[in-house]
C-alpha beads as a LAMMPS data file, in Angstrom:
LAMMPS data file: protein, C-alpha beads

348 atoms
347 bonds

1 atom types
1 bond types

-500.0 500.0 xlo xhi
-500.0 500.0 ylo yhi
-500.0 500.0 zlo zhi

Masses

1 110.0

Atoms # bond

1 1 1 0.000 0.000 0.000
2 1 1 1.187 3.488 -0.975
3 1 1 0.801 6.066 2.365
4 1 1 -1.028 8.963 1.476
5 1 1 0.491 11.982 1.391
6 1 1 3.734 10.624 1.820
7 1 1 4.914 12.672 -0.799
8 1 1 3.788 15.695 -2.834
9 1 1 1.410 15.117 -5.750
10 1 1 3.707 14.930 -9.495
11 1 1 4.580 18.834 -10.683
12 1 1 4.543 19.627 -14.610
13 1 1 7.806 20.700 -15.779
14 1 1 8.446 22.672 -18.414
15 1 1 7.529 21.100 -21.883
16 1 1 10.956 19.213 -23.627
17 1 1 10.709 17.551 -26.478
18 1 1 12.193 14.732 -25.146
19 1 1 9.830 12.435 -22.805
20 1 1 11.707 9.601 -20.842
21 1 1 9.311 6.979 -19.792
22 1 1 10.484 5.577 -16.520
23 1 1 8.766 2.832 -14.825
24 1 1 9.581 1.145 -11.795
25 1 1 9.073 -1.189 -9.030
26 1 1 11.470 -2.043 -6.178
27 1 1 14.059 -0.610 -8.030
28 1 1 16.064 0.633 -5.624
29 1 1 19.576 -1.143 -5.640
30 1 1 20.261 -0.113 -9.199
31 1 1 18.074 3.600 -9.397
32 1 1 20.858 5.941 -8.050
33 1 1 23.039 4.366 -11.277
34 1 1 20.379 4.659 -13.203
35 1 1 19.319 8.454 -12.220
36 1 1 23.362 9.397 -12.686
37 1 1 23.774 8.114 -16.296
38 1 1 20.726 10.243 -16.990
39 1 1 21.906 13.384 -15.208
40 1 1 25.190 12.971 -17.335
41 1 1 22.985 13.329 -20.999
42 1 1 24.721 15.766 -23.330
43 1 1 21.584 16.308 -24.261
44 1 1 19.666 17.564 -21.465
45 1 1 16.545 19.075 -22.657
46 1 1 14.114 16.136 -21.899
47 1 1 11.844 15.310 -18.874
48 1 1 11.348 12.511 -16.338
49 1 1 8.281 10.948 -16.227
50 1 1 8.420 8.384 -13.195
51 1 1 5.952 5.659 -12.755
52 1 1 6.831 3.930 -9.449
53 1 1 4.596 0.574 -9.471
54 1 1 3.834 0.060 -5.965
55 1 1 7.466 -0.713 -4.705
56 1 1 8.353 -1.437 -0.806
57 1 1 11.459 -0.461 -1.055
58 1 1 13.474 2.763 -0.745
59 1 1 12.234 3.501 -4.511
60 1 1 9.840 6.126 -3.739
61 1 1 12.359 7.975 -1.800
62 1 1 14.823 7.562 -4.104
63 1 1 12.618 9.048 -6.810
64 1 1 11.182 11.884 -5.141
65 1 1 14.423 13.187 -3.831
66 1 1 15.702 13.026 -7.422
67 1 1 12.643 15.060 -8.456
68 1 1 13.214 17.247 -5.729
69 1 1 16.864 18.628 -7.164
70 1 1 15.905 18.256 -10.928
71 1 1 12.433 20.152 -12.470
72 1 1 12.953 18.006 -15.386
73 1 1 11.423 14.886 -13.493
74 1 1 8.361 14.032 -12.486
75 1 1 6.967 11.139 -10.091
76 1 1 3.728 9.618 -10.059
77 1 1 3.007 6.556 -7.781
78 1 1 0.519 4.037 -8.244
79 1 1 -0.857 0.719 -6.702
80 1 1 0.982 -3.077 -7.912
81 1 1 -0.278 -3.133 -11.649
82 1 1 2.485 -3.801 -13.434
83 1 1 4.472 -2.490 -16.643
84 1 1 1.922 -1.953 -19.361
85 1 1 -0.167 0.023 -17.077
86 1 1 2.619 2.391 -15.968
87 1 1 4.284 3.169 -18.975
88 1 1 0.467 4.104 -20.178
89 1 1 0.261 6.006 -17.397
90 1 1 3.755 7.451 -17.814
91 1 1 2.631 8.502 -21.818
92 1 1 -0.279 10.031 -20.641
93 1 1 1.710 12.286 -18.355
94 1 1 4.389 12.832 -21.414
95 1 1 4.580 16.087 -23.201
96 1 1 7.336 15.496 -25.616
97 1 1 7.715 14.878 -28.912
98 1 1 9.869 12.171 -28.636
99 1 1 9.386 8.861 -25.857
100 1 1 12.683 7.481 -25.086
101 1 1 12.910 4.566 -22.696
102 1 1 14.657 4.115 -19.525
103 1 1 14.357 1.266 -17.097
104 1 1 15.877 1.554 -13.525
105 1 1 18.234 -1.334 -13.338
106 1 1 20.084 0.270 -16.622
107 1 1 22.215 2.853 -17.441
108 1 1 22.257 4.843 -20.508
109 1 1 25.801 6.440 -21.655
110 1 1 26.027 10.271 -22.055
111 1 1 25.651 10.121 -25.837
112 1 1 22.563 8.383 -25.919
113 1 1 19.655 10.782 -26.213
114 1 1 21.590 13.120 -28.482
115 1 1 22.548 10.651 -30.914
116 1 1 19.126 9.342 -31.291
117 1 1 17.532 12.858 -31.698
118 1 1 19.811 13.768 -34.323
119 1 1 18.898 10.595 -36.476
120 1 1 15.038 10.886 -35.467
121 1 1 15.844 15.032 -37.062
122 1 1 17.478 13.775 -39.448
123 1 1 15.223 11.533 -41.298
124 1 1 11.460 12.645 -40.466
125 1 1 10.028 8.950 -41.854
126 1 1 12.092 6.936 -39.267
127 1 1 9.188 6.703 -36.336
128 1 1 11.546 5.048 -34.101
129 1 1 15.153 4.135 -33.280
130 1 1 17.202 2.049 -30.704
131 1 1 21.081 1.978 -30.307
132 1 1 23.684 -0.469 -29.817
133 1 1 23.464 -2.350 -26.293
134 1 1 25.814 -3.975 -23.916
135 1 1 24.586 -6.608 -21.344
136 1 1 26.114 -5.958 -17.767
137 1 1 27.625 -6.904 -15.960
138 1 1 29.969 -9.540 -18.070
139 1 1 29.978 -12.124 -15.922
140 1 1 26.435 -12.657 -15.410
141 1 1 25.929 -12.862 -19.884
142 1 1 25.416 -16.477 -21.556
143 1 1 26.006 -17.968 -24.859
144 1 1 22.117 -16.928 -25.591
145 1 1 22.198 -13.433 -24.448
146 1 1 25.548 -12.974 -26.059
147 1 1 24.163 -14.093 -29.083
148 1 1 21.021 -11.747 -28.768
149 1 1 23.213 -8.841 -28.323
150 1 1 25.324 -10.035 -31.565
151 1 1 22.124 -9.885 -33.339
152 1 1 20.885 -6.464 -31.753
153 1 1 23.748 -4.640 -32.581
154 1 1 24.278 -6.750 -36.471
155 1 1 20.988 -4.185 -37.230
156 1 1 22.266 -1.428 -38.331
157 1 1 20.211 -0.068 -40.961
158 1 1 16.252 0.671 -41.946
159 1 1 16.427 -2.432 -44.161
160 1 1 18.307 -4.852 -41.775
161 1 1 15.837 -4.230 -38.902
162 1 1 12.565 -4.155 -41.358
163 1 1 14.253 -7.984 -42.956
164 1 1 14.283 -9.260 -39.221
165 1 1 11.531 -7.803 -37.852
166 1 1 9.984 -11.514 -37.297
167 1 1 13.459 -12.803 -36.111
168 1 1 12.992 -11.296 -32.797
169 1 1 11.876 -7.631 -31.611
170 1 1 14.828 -5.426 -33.364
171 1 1 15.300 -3.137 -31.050
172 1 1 16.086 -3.254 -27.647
173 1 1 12.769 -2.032 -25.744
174 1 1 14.944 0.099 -22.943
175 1 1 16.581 1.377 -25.906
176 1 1 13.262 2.544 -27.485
177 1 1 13.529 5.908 -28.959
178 1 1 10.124 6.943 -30.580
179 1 1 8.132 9.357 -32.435
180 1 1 4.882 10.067 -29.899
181 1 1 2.860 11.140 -31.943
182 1 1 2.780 7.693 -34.113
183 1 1 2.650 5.685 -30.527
184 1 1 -0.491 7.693 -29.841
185 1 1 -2.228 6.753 -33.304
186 1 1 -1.333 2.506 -32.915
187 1 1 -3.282 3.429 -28.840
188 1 1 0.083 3.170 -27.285
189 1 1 0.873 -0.348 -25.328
190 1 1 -1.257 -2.991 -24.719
191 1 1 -1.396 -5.919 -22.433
192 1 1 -2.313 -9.039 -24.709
193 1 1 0.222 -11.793 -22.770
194 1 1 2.749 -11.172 -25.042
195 1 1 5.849 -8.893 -25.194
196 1 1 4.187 -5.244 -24.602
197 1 1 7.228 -3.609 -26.516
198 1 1 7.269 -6.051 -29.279
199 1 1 3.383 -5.991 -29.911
200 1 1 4.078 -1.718 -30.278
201 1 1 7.046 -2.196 -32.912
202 1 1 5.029 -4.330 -35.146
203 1 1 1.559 -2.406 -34.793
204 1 1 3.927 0.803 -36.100
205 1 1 5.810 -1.702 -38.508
206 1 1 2.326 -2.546 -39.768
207 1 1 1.301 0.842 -40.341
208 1 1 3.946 1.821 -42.246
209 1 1 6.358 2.797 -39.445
210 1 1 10.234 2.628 -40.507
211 1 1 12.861 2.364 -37.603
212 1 1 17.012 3.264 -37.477
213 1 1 18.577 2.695 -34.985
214 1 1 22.841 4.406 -33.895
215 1 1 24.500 1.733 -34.196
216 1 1 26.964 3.254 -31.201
217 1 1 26.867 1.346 -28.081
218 1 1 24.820 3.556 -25.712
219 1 1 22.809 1.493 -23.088
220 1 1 24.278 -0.781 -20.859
221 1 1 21.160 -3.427 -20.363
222 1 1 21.572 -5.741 -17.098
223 1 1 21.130 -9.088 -17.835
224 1 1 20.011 -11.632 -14.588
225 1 1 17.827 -14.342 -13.747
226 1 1 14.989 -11.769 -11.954
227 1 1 14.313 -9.879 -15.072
228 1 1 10.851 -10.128 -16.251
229 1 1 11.665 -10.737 -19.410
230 1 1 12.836 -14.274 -17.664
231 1 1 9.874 -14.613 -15.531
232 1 1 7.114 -13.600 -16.768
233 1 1 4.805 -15.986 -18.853
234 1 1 4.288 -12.874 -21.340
235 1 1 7.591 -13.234 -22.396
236 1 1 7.985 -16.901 -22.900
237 1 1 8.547 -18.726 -26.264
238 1 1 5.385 -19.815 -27.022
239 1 1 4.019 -15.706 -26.531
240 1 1 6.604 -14.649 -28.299
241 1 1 5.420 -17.037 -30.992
242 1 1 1.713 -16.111 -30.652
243 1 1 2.587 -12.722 -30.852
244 1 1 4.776 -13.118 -34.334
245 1 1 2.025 -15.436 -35.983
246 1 1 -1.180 -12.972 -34.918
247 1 1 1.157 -9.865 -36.606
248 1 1 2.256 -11.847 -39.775
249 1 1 -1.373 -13.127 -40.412
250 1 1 -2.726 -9.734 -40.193
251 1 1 -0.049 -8.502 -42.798
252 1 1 2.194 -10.281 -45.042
253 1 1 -0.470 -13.517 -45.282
254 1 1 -3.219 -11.039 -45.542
255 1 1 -4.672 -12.216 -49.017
256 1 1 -2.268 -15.216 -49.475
257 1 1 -3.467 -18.849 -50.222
258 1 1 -1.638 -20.477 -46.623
259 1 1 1.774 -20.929 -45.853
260 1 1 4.505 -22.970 -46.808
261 1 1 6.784 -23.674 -43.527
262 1 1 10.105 -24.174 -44.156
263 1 1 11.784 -26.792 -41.659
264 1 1 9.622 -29.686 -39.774
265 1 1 11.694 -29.868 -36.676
266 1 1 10.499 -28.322 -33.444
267 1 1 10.771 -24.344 -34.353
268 1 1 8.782 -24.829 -37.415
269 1 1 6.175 -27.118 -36.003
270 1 1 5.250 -24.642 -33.126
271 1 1 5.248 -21.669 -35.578
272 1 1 2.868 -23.882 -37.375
273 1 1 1.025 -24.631 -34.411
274 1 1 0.610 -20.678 -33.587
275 1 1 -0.214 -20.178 -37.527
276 1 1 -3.059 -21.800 -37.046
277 1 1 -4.069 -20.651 -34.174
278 1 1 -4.895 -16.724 -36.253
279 1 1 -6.765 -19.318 -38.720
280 1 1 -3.940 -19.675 -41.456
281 1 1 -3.654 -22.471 -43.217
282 1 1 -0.041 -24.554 -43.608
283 1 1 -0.075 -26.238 -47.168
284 1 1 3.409 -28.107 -46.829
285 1 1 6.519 -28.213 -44.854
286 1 1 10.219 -28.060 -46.355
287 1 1 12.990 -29.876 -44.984
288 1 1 16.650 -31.500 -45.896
289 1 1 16.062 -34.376 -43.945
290 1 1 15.212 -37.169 -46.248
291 1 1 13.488 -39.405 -43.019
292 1 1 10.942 -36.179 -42.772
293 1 1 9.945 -35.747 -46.675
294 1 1 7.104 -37.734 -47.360
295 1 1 5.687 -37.258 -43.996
296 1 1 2.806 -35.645 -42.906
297 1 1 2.641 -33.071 -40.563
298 1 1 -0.365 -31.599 -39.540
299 1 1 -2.473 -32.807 -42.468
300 1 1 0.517 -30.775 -44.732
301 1 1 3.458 -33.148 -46.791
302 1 1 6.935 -32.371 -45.985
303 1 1 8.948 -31.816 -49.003
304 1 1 12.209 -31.520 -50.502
305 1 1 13.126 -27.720 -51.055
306 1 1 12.647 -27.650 -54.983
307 1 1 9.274 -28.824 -54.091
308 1 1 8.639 -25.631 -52.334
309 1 1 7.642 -24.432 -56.173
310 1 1 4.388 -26.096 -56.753
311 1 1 3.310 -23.424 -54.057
312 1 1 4.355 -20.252 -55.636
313 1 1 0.646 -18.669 -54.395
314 1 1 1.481 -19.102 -51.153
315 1 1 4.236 -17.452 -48.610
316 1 1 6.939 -19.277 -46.948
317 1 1 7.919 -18.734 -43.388
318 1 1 11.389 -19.889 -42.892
319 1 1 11.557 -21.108 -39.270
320 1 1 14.721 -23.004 -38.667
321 1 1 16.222 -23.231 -34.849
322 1 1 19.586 -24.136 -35.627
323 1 1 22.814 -21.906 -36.199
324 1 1 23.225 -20.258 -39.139
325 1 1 20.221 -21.816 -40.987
326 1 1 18.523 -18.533 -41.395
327 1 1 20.925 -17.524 -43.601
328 1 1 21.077 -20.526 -45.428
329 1 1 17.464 -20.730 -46.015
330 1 1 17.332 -17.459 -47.488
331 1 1 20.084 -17.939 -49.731
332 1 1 18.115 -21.234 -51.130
333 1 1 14.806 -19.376 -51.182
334 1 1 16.557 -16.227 -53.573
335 1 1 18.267 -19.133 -55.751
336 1 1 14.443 -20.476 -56.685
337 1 1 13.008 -17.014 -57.238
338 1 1 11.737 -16.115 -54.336
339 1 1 11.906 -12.706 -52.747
340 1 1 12.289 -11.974 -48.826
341 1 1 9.465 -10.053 -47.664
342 1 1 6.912 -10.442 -50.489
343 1 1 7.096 -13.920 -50.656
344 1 1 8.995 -15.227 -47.410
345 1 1 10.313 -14.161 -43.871
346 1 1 12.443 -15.760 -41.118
347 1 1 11.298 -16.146 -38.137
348 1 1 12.813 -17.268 -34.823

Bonds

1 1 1 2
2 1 2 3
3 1 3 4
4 1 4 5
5 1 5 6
6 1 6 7
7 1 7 8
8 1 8 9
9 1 9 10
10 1 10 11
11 1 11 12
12 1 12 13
13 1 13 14
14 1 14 15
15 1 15 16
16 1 16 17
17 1 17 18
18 1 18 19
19 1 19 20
20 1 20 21
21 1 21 22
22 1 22 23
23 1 23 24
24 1 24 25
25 1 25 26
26 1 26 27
27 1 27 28
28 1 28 29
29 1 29 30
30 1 30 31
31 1 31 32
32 1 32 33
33 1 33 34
34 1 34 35
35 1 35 36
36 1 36 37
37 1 37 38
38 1 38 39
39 1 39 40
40 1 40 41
41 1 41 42
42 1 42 43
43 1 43 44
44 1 44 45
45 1 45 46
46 1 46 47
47 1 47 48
48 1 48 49
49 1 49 50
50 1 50 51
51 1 51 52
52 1 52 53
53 1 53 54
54 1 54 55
55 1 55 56
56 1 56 57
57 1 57 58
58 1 58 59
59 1 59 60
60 1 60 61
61 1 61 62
62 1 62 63
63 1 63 64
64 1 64 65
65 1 65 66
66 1 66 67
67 1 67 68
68 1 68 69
69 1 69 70
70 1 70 71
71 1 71 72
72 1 72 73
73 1 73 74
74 1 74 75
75 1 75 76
76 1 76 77
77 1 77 78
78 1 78 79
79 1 79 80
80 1 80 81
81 1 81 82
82 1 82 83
83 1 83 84
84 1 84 85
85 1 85 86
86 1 86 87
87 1 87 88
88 1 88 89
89 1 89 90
90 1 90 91
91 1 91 92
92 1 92 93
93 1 93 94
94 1 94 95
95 1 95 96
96 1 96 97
97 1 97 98
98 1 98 99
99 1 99 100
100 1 100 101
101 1 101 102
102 1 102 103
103 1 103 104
104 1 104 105
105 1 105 106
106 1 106 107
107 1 107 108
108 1 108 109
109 1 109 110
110 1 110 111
111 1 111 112
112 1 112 113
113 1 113 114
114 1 114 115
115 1 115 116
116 1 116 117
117 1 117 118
118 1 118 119
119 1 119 120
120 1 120 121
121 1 121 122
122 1 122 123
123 1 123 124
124 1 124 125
125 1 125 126
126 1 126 127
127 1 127 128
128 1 128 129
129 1 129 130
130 1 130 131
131 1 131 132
132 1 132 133
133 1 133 134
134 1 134 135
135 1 135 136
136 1 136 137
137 1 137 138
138 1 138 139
139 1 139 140
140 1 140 141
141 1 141 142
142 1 142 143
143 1 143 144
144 1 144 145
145 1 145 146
146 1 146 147
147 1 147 148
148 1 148 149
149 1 149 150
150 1 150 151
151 1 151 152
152 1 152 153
153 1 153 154
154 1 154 155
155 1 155 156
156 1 156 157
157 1 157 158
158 1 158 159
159 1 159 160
160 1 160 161
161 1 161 162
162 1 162 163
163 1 163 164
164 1 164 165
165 1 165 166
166 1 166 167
167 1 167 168
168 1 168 169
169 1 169 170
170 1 170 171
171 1 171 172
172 1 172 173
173 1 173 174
174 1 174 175
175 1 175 176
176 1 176 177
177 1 177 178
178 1 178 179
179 1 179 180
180 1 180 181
181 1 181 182
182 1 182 183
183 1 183 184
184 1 184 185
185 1 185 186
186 1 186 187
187 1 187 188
188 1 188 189
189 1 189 190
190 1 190 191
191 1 191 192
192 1 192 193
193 1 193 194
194 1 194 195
195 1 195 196
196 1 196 197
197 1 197 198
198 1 198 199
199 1 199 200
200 1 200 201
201 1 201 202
202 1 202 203
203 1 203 204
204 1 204 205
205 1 205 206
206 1 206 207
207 1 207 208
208 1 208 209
209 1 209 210
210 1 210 211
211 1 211 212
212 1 212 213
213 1 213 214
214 1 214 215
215 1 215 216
216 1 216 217
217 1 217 218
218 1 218 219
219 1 219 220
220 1 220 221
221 1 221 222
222 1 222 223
223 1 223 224
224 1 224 225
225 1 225 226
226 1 226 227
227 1 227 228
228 1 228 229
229 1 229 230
230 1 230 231
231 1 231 232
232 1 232 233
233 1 233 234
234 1 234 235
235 1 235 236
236 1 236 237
237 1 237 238
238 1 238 239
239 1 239 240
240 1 240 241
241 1 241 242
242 1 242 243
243 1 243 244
244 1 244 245
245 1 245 246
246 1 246 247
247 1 247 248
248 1 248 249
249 1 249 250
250 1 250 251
251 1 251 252
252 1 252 253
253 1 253 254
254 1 254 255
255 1 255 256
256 1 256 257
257 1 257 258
258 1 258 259
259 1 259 260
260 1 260 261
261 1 261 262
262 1 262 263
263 1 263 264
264 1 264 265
265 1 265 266
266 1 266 267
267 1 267 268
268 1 268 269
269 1 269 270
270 1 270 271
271 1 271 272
272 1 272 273
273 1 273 274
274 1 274 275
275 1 275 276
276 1 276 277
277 1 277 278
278 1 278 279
279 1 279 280
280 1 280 281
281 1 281 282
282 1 282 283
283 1 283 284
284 1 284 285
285 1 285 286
286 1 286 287
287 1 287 288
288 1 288 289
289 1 289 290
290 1 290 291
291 1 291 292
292 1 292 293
293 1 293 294
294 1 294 295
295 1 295 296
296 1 296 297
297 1 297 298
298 1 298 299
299 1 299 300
300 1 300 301
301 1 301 302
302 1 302 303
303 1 303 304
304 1 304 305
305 1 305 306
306 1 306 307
307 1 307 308
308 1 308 309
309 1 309 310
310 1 310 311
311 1 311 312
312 1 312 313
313 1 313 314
314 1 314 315
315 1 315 316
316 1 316 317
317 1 317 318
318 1 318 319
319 1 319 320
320 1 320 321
321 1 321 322
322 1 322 323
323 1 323 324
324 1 324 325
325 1 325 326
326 1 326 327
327 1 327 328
328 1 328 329
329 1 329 330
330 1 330 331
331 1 331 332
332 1 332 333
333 1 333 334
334 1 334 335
335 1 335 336
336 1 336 337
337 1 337 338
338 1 338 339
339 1 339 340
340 1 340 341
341 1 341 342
342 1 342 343
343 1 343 344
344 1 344 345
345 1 345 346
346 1 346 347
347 1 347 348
């Protein structure tokens, strides 16, 4: 329970055009590291918008102290309801033109805001932009995470992220650096039981959105076993999944005759599974493994790959798990005609 009157009611600032969207609960081990690395900004002309999510720690303190020696920041303190709700509730309170991310257990190098500004100025049909990302500390990062922040940072232009946009989310969401004026006409986040900050980067990719990102390294992102992105069931594989088949059906299979799904092992059979799931129909699997071709899966014939060309009227979702198939795939799918984004995409 949050005491009443504890602390004074949230103050407007001045209006900056850049709008930080804080939320946070029980964040106080890491805040004061956070709140420094923001204080440090070459670009200072942006406000605070703190949503502190019911903590019981020294968070509240922490926050209104900060707000207390800086206009720029603002606190607002609500009951336990969790991170869609506050970073609503932290957009409502925004005034800027620009929402840049910030989550308390990170730190954001002095660069950061400035160089995603200038690209956002730079290039008015970019609605969005992250930047390069390190996991911290070292010791606590794994061959997966390691291999998600390879990936992160391989993005480095408007056609790289666009190409992988059903790999994973491109963009690193405390690295989110976005137009709000676009987040306010796809309704802002939503709580569906999938990734909140993927969900937004497709609903803006779906209307037409294009992202950059600076490919500079300048968020430190702290990787451990109690982030939510490890504990929550919203960020699971099989959400993740849900969320990339409900997105794909409602654009690139929009008006296509099914799906071809390229690899019957365990990635493409779930993506199947979720497939069907928005009501799309799988007309055949691909696969190199002559013991599969022949098969059935799902009512659909696994074939080998030169197969894949009696279904020219339908899409292909390439959705092989292991190493470096992605790339391999899409090499085999240009060789037969086929072109990545009209007529296939990877996903993970």
């Amino acid at each position: 329970m949050i005491p009443s009157g504890a602390h004074p009611a949230p103050r407007r600032c001045r209006a900056a055009p850049i709008s930080v969207l804080l939320p946070v609960r029980n964040g106080a081990e890491h805040l004061p590291e956070c709140i420094a690395s923001l204080r440090a900004q070459t670009d200072g002309d942006f406000e605070v918008v703190a949503v502190d999510d019911g903590s019981q720690d020294a968070t509240q303190d922490l926050l209104h102290d900060w707000a207390s020696a800086d206009s720029r920041v603002r606190v607002i303190a609500q009951e336990p309801s969790g991170l869609v709700v506050a970073l609503e509730r932290a957009r409502a309170h925004a005034s800027g033109v620009w929402l840049a991310r910030m989550d308390a257990d990170d730190t954001a190098l002095p660069g950061r805001f400035g160089a995603q500004r200038a690209l956002m100025e730079s290039d008015p049909s970019v609605v969005g932009c992250g930047c390069g990302v390190r996991y911290v500390p070292r010791e606590r990062v794994r061959g997966g995470a390691l291999r998600y922040e390879r990936w992160l940072n391989s993005l480095t232009t408007s056609d790289a992220l666009a190409r992988d946009m059903f790999v994973e989310c491109p963009l690193a969401h405390p690295a989110f650096f976005l137009r709000a004026d676009v987040v306010a006409a796809v309704r802002g986040y939503r709580d569906l039981g999938w990734p909140e900050d993927y969900d937004l980067i497709l609903r803006l990719w779906r209307a037409g959105g294009r992202f950059g990102t600076v490919p500079e390294v300048l968020l430190h992102w702290r990787e451990g076993e109690r982030r939510l992105s490890r504990t929550h069931p919203s960020y699971s594989h099989e959400a993740f999944r849900r969320c990339k088949a409900h997105h794909l059906a409602a654009s690139l299979l929009s008006g296509r005759d099914g799906v071809v799904v390229w690899g019957a092992g365990p990635t493409g059979k779930s993506f199947a599974r979720a497939l069907e799931g928005e009501g799309v129909r799988i007309r055949a699997f691909v696969d190199l493994d002559p013991r599969k071709v022949g098969q059935y899966i799902r009512g659909a014939p696994v074939l080998l790959p030169a197969g894949i060309q009696e279904y020219r009227d339908a899409f292909c979702v390439a959705a092989v798990g292991r190493l470096g198939a992605r790339e391999e795939i899409r090499a085999s799918l240009v060789a037969l005609g086929w072109r990545e984004g009209p007529d296939f995409v990877a996903v993970a």
